[in-house]
Each structure stands twice: as C-alpha cells, then as structure tokens.
N, C-alpha and C positions, 0 to 999 in steps of 0.2 A: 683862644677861649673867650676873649674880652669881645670881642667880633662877634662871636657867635651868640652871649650874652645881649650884644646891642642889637644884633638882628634880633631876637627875640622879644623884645621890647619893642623894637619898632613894628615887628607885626603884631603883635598882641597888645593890647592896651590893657593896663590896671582895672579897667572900670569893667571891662568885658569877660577877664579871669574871675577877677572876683562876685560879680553877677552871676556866672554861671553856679556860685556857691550859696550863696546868701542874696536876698532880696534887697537891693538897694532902691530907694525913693532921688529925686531933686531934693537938693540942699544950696541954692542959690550955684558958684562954678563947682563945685563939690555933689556928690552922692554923700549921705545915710545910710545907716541902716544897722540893726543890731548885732553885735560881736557875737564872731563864734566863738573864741576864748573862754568866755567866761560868763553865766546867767546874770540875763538885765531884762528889765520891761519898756524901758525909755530907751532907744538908739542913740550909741555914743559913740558909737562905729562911722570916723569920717572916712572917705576916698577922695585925694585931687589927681585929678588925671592929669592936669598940666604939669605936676609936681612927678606923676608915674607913682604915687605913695601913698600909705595910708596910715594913720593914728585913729588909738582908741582912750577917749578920752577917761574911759572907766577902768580900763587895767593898766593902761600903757604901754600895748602890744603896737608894733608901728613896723613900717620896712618899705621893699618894694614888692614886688609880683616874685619873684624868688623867695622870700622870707615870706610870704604869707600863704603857698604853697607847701614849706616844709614845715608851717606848724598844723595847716590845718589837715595836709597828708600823711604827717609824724614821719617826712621824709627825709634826709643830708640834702645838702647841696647837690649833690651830683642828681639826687633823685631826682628831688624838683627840677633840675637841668634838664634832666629827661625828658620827662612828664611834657612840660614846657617847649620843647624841642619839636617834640612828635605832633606836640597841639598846633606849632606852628608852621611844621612843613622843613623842617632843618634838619641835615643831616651833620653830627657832633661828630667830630675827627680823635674827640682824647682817649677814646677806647681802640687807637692802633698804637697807642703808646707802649713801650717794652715792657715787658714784665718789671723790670728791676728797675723803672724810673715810675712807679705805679703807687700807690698809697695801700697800706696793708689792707683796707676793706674793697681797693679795686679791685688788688689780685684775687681774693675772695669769688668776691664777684662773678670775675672773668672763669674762675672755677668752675662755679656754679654753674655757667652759660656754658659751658663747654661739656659738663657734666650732663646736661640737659639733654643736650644734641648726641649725646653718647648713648641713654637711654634710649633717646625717641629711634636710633641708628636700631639698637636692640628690639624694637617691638616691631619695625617692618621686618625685621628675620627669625622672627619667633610665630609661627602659626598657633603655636597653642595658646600664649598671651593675647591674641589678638582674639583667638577662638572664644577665651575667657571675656573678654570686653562683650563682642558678640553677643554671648548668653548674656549678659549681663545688660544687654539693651542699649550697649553705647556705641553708635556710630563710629566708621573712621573719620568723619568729619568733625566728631565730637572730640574722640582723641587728639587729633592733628590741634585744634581749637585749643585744647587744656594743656597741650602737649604731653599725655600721656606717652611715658615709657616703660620699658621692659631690662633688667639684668638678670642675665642666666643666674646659676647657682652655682659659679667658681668662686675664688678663694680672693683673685690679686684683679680680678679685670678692669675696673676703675682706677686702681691703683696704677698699673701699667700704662693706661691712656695716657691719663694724667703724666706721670713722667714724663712718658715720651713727649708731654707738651711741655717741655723743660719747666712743671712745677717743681715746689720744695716737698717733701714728706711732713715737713713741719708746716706750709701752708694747708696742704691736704686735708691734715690732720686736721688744722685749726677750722676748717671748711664742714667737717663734721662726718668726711666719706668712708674716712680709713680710722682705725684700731690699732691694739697690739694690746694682747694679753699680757698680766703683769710680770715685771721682769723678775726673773728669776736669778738672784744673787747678783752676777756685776755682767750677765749676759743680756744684752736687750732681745728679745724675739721678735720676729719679723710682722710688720704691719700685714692688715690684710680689711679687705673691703667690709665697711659696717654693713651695706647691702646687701644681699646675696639671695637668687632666685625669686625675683618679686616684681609686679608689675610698680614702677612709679610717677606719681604725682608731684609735682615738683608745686612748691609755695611760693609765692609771691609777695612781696609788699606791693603799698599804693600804687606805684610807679610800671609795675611788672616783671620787674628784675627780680629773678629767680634768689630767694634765702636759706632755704631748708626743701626737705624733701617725706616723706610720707609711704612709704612701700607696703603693697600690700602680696602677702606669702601666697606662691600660686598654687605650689602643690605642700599642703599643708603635712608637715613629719609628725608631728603631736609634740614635738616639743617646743619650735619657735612662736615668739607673740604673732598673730595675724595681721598685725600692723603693726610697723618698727615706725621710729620719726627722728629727725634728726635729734640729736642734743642744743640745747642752748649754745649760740655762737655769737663769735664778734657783729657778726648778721642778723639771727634768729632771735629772740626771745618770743617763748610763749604767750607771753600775755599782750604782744603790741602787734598782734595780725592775725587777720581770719583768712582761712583757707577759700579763695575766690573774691575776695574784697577788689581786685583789681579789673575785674569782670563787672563785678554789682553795683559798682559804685554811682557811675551814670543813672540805674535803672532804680536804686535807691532813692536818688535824689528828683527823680520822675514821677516817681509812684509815691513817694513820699511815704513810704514804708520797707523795712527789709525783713526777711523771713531768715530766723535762724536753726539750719540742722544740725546733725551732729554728725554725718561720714560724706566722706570723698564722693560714694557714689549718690548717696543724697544728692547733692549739690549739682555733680555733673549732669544728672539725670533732668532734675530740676530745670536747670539752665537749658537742656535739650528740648523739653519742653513747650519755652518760651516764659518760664518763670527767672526772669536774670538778675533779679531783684534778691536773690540768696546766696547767701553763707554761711559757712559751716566752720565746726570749734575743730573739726580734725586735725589732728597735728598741733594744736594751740592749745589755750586754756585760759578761760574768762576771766576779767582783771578787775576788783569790787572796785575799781578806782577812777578816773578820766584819764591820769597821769600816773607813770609808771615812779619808782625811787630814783632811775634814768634820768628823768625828764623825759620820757619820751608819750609823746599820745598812745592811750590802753587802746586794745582793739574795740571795746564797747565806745570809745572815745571818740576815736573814728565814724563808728555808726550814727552814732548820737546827733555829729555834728552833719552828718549827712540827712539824718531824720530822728526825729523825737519817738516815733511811731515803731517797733517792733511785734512781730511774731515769732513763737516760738514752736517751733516742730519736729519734737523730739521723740524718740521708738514709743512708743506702746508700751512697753514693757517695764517691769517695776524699778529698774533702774532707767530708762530714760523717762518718767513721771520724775522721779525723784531728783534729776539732771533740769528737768525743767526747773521744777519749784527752787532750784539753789538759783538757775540764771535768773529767772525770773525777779528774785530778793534782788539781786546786785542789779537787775537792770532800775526796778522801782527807787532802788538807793541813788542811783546817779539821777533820780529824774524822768525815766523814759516810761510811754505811756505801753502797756505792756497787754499782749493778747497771747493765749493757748490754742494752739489748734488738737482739736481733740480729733487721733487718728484711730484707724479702727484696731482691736486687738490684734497681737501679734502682728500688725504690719508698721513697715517704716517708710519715708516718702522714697524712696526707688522701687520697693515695691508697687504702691499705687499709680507713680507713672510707669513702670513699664507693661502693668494690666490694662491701665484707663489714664489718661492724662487729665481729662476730665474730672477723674473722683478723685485728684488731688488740689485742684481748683476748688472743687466742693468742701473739701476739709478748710481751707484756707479762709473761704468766704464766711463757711460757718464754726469760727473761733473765736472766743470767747473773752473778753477779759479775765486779768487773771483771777480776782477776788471773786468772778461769778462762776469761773470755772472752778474755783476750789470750794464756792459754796453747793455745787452741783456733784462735786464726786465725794462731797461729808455725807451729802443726803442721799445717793445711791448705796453708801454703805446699809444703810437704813439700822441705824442706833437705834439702842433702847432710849426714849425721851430722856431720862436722866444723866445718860452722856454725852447729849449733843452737845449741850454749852461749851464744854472739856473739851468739845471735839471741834467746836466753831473757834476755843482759843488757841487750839495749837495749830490750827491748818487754814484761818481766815481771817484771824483779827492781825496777825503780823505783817497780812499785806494790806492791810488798811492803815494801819498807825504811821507808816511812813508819809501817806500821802499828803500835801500841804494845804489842797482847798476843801474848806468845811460843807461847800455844795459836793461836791464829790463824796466825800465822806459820809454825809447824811441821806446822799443816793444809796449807797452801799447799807447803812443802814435798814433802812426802810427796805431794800433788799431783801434782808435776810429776815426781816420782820415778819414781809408775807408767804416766804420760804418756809420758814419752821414755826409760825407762830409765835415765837418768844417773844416779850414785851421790848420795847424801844429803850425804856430806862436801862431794863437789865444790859441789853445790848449794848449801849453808850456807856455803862459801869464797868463792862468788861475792857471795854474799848481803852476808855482811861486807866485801866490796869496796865494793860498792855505797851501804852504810849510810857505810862511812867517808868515801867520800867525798859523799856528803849533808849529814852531819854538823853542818858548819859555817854551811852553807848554810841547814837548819832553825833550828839553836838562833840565828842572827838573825832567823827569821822569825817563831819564839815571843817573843822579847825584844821585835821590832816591835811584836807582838799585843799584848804587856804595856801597852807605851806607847802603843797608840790607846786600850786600856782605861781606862786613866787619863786621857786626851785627854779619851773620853767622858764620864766621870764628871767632869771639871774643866770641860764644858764646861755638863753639868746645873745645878753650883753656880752657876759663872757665872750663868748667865740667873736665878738667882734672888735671887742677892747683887743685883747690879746691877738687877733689875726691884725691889728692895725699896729701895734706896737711891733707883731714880725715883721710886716711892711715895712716901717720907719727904720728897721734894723739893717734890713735889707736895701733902702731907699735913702741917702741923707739928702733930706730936706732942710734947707734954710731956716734960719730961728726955731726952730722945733730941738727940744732938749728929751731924746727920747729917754736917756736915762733918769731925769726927773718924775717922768710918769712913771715907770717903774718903780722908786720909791714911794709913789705916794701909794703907788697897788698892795703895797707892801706893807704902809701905814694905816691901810684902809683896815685890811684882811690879813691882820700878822699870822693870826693862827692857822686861817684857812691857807695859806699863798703859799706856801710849800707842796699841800694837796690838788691846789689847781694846778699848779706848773706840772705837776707827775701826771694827772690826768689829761693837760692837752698836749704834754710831747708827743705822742702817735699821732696828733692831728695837724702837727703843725705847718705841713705840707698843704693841705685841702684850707684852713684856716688864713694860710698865705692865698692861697690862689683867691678866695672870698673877699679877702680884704684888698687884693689888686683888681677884682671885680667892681666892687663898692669904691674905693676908693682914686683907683687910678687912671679912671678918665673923669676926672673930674679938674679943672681949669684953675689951677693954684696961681693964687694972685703976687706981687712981689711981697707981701709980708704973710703971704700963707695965712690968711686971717682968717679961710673955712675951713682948713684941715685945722688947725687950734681949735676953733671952734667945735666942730666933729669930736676932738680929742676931750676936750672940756665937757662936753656935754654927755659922750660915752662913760668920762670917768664918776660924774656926778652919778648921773645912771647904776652905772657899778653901784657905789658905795648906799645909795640909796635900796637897792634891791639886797644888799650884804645884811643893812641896819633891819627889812622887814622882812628877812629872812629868819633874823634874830629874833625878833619880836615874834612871828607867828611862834618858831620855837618856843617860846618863853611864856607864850597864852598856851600850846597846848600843855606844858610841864603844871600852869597856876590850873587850869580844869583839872590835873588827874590830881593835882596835892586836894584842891579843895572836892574831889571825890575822896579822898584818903584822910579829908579830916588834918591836914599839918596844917596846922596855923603858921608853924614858926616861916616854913618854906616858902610856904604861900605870901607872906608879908615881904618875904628878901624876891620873891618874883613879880609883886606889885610893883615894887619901887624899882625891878630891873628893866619892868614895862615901860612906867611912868618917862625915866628916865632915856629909853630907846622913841619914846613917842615926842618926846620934844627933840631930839636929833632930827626924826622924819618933817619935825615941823620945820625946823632951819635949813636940809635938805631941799624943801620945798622952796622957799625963799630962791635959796642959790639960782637955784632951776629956772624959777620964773625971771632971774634977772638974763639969764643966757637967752 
C-alpha cells in the first residue's frame, strides 16, 4: 500500500491536484490562492511542492494530496486512494484482499460493487426493462455509462448471490439490500431482498464507488412507492451526496456552474444530452448546512466548493415550485449565487430532452435569479394592489435579507420598484422588517457553521493523533513514551476520551494503515526528534481544536441565553468564554514555539 501511495505522489504533484481545484497564483517557491474550507477574501491558502503539502494560514486545514482530496471530496482514505490512483494511471492491489481481513466499510463496499454487476447481469436479460429505458429515451450506451440495472420481482435473488459470494446476512443487511419483517415472538423470519422488480440506479460518492441504490417499479401493482432508495448506511447518508456528482464534477468545475434536478431520469437524460454539468437530489436530500453533525462535507458543500454558481430545475408542478423555493433558501444560506429555470407547465427536464434537446438549453439559458424569479411569478398572479406588499413579503423579501452586499440588494430594490410601483422607502421598511426578524435566526446558524468547522478540523487531527498512537503501539520506537501521550489525551479531553475511543474502534484498522502511510517512510533520526516532534505538534493541535470546540459551544449556548433574556446564564458563559479564550491564547504561544 505504502508503494503504491509513493507512486502516487511521485506522479502527481501537490501543485497540479490542487490547481485542478482551486486557482492558485506564484508566491515566491510556494503557490497561493484562497481555501476551500472556509470563506476568505485575502488568500491564506499556501501550496510548497518541494514539501508535497499544504497549510492554510486562516483555518489551519494542512496535509498532503491525500488529506486535501478527502476533505475537499468528503471522501475516507481509501476514496481519495482511488480518486488519486485512477488520476494517476495505478492499478491498487488492496481490493483482492479477503473478505475477512477487509475493514467493515470495504466489505460494504465490495457489496455494493458486486451488487452492481448483479443488476446490470439482470437488465441485459430482461427485454422489457430494457424496452422501458427505450421509451424512456435512454440509450444502451447511456445505461452501460450510469450502469443502470434491472432485478426481476422474486423474493431472495440478491440475497442468494450475495451468499453465494461467501457474505454475512448481517453485512447484507448493514449494506441496505436485504430485510426481514418483524419477529414474531422468539422466531426470527427469513430475510428477503429490499428490491424487488425494478429497474436500478446505483449512487455513487465523489470517488465512484457505488453507496446506495435507487429502484424504480417497473410494472406498477398500486401498492409499492415508485421509487424505493436505500436506508441511511455505514456508506450512505442522505444529506452528503447527489445522485451523479461523480459524473458532474469535472464539467462543474468547467462551466463553472451546476444544474440541479430532482429524478434519475432528469439527470441521465441531461447528461445524454451533453449537459454533464447536473445533479440531482434523488435518492438524497439537501443539507442547510456545508458540514454534516458527522463532520462529513453536505452535498451542497461539495457543489459549492466546486462552484458558487447554481441552477435550479425542478418539475413544473406545484410541488416541485415549492421544492425549488426550499433549495433555493438553503442554497442563498450557505452563500451560493442562485438561479430558477422556469420550465414549461407540466413538463420536467427528461421530458424536454427527449422532445427537443434544444428547448432544454433554452430553459437553462433563460433562468432567472431567484429573487427576480419570484418577483415574476407574485406578479403573474396578478393581486389586488392592496396585497401585493403581503405577497412581495412572504415570497420575495426572504430571499433578499440574507444576501450580504448592499449593491445587490439595492439592485433588487430598485427592482421591484419598477415592477410594481411601490415606493423605495416602503420597500427598504419592509426589507428591514424582514432582516430583523431573521436576524437571530441567522447569527445561530453562522455560530452552528463555526462549530461543525472546528468539529471538522477536530475530527482531521483525531484520526491522525490516534492512527499514530496505533502505530507506536504497534511500532516500539526508541525514546518515545507512547503511554505518556495517552495520559495526556486523557488529560486533555477527560469527558470526551471515552466517547472517542468507542467511535474510532471500527476504524482502527484504516486509521493504522493512514498513520503507516504518513508516517512510516519517514527517516527517523537516532533520537527520533521528528516523530516527537509530529507527536508534539499533533497533540498541541488536538487540545487546541478540543478548547475551540468548547468555546464555539459556549458562544452558541451565550446567543440563545441572551435571545432568552437569562442574565444569570449568560454571565456564567461570559466568564466560561473569557476563560477558554486565554487557554487558546497560551495554546497559541506553545505552537508557535514548536
């Protein structure tokens, strides 16, 4: 693995992964250029290529080309390995390893991939799913491409595969393919396949590896959902991947804009097209946030960091308007500059491309901002005058008060000024109603963001403190007292250190390999003075993200007291600030002297 790692590195340079992400400028031997982590207007985002590494002088996000792929693709180790692998022309050996010497999110995994190739086996032998694609405008080429598959309508047939590939019932299970109705008294009932009779779309994270899956019912009984999706898995969550993001992501970052739908066949169709620049929420479900309660990158988070830019293009119909207007909020909330494509009644984009390819390019071109789009479908209702205001404050002033530049704002303005007449005062009185009461509502939501930031970054060190302390466990090094660092983890974070330890035993294996990655071709001197070093500087690290982890906690409890009016509270969480803000200052000290 450690081989394959350094090949990787020697054909890929830092400077050239990360370019292909973000815009980097000359900085004397060093590149520039602004972090994706975290909003800045001055670049504090360094690259040294002679180093292989990079630090960000504003968050203190740092690593090599490995670490700076799994945060900016919210991918494991193993992803980014991927990712990385395939970018460089390497072919990775640790997927013939056994099942039962595998990491419980390999076997998964290897599930998954196998589950894939089981489906796509079923839709070359099913003429009528295939008939269904057909009608439905999509290419075998397009199938083959998305790997669309097919499971008949039996009871056990994934299930059975799968065995026979000497899985567990209990990995299966935890994989999300199989069931079992509830037990009845002290009898367990027999598992049987959550799929059954449906063409499927298998989901992908950044990387391409298959997580969840998406079925859609072929021959409809009136009783099953038309689309089943996986359950939330050790793999899957909803909120941290869009259906095609593995596809889009290049053409995202090209176009410098991504189109977002809401169904399967949207997307594929799309893509068929030559629009490769879209994604879609099927199967998933939009996350108000950048950062998951995980630490993991939201799916908007993802986007965002690929393009500020979004469109949205959702059905026609009164619930996908109304699907738009909620993304739309959580996109403007995180930042992103936000457009409408206004499609024609009753149609949705797999219709327009499979009539005209054309007249879904025309929708596309001509969409809207959001705030001029919803100033355009108030005044299509065509209100009595004396409800418009009512009607510009619940459906146009919401997505104005977030936005943060007051030329923006006074565009939008002036806007609606010569849209309906109404005076500028009135409109900016409304305005400031609106913002005030927002207000409090936002500055929790920033202080939230603050504290998954630090989450994340506390959750970086982690896996590396702890995957280096496995190492040492494993590894006895000369002068290195690895049960001293232990006590002090424990000194650090008495209350937490219990709760970490239970959360990284499953990982302790991929944690290990990361820290024999990182740290074991590295050229240890007779007194070991960079590994202490490393050790010292991760621990500092730790305790420092522990204390302003505290702290963010501690600012958002002193906003909701002094929303709630307790003095008394609020005075014991002044002093609990005060008091964590001069640690981060002594902290800092330490640091600077390592």
């Amino acid at each position: 693995m450690s081989s394959n790692v350094e090949k990787i590195k020697e054909r890929l340079g830092i400077e050239e992964v990360i370019s292909s992400y973000i815009k980097l400028d000359k900085a004397g031997k060093n590149l520039k250029g602004k972090c994706p982590f975290h909003n800045e207007k001055t670049p504090s985002f360094f690259v040294s290529p002679d180093r292989g590494s990079y630090f960000c002088f504003g968050c203190g996000s740092k690593g090599d080309v490995f670490s700076f792929v799994e945060q900016f693709e919210g991918l494991d180790f193993m992803g980014a390995l991927k990712m990385l692998a395939e970018r460089a022309g390497i072919q990775l050996e640790f997927d013939k390893v056994n099942n039962e010497h595998k990491t419980e999110k390999e076997k998964l995994l290897a599930i998954m991939e196998d589950a894939t190739k089981f489906f796509e086996g079923g839709l070359k032998h099913s003429k009528e799913a295939q008939e269904y694609l057909k009608k439905r405008g999509i290419t075998s080429e397009t199938a083959k491409n998305f790997r669309i598959g097919y499971i008949p309508a039996d009871w056990r047939l994934i299930y059975t595969y799968l065995k026979n590939k000497k899985y567990t019932d209990n990995d299966i299970e935890k994989a999300g393919l199989i069931k079992r109705p509830d037990e009845a008294g002290s009898v367990k009932k027999e598992y049987y396949d959550r799929f059954r009779g449906r063409v499927m779309f298998p989901i992908s994270d950044s990387s391409g590896r298959v997580i969840a899956f998406s079925g859609r019912i072929l021959v409809d009984d009136g009783k099953s959902a038309k689309y089943l999706n996986s359950p939330d898995t050790i793999l899957f969550n909803k909120s941290t991947v869009l259906y095609g993001i593995d596809k889009a992501k290049q053409a995202i970052r090209i176009k410098d804009y991504s189109i977002l739908v809401e169904g399967q066949m949207d997307l594929v169709l799309s893509h068929q097209a030559g629009i490769k620049n879209t994604v879609a929420v099927s199967g998933t479900a939009l996350a108000d946030s950048l950062i998951s309660k995980d630490n993991v990158v939201n799916n908007l988070g993802i986007i965002k960091r690929l393009s500020n830019n979004i469109i949205l293009a959702f059905d026609s119909d009164n619930a996908g308007r109304k699907a738009a207007m909620r993304s739309s909020a959580i996109a403007l909330s995180l930042g992103m500059d936000v457009k409408i494509a206004d499609l024609p009644e009753g149609k949705d984009p797999a219709d327009l491309v499979l009539a005209d390819a054309e007249s879904w390019r025309n929708v596309l071109r001509n969409s809207k901002p959001v705030v001029e789009f919803q100033i355009d479908t108030v005044l299509k209702q065509q209100l009595d005058p004396r409800k418009l205001p009512q009607a510009l404050w619940d459906n146009v002033l919401p997505f104005i008060a977030p936005l943060t530049g007051a030329m923006e704002k006074a565009h939008y303005i002036k806007l609606i000024k010569e849209k309906t007449g109404l005076s500028e005062e009135s409109i900016r009185e409304d305005l400031k109603k609106t913002e005030a009461s927002l207000k409090g509502l936002v500055a929790e939501v920033q202080i939230a963001e603050k504290l998954r930031t630090a989450s994340t970054r506390l959750d970086s060190i982690t896996r590396k403190l702890f995957g280096l302390i496995h190492y040492l466990d494993k590894n006895t090094i000369p002068g290195v007292d690895v049960n001293s660092y232990k006590t002090n983890i424990k000194n650090i974070s008495a209350e937490r250190y219990d709760n970490l330890i239970k959360n990284i035993e499953p990982y302790k294996d991929q944690l290990l390999l990361e820290a024999e990655v990182t740290f074991g071709s590295k050229n240890i001197n007779e007194n070991n003075k960079d590994l202490i070093r490393d050790l010292d500087e991760l621990l500092l690290n730790f305790e420092e993200d522990i204390v302003r982890q505290e702290f963010s906690e501690a600012m958002s409890e002193l906003a909701r007291s002094e929303r709630e009016k307790d003095e008394m509270k609020g005075q014991e969480l002044m002093k609990k600030c005060q008091v964590l803000s001069l640690r981060l200052s002594e902290l800092s000290k330490r640091k600077q002297k390592i």
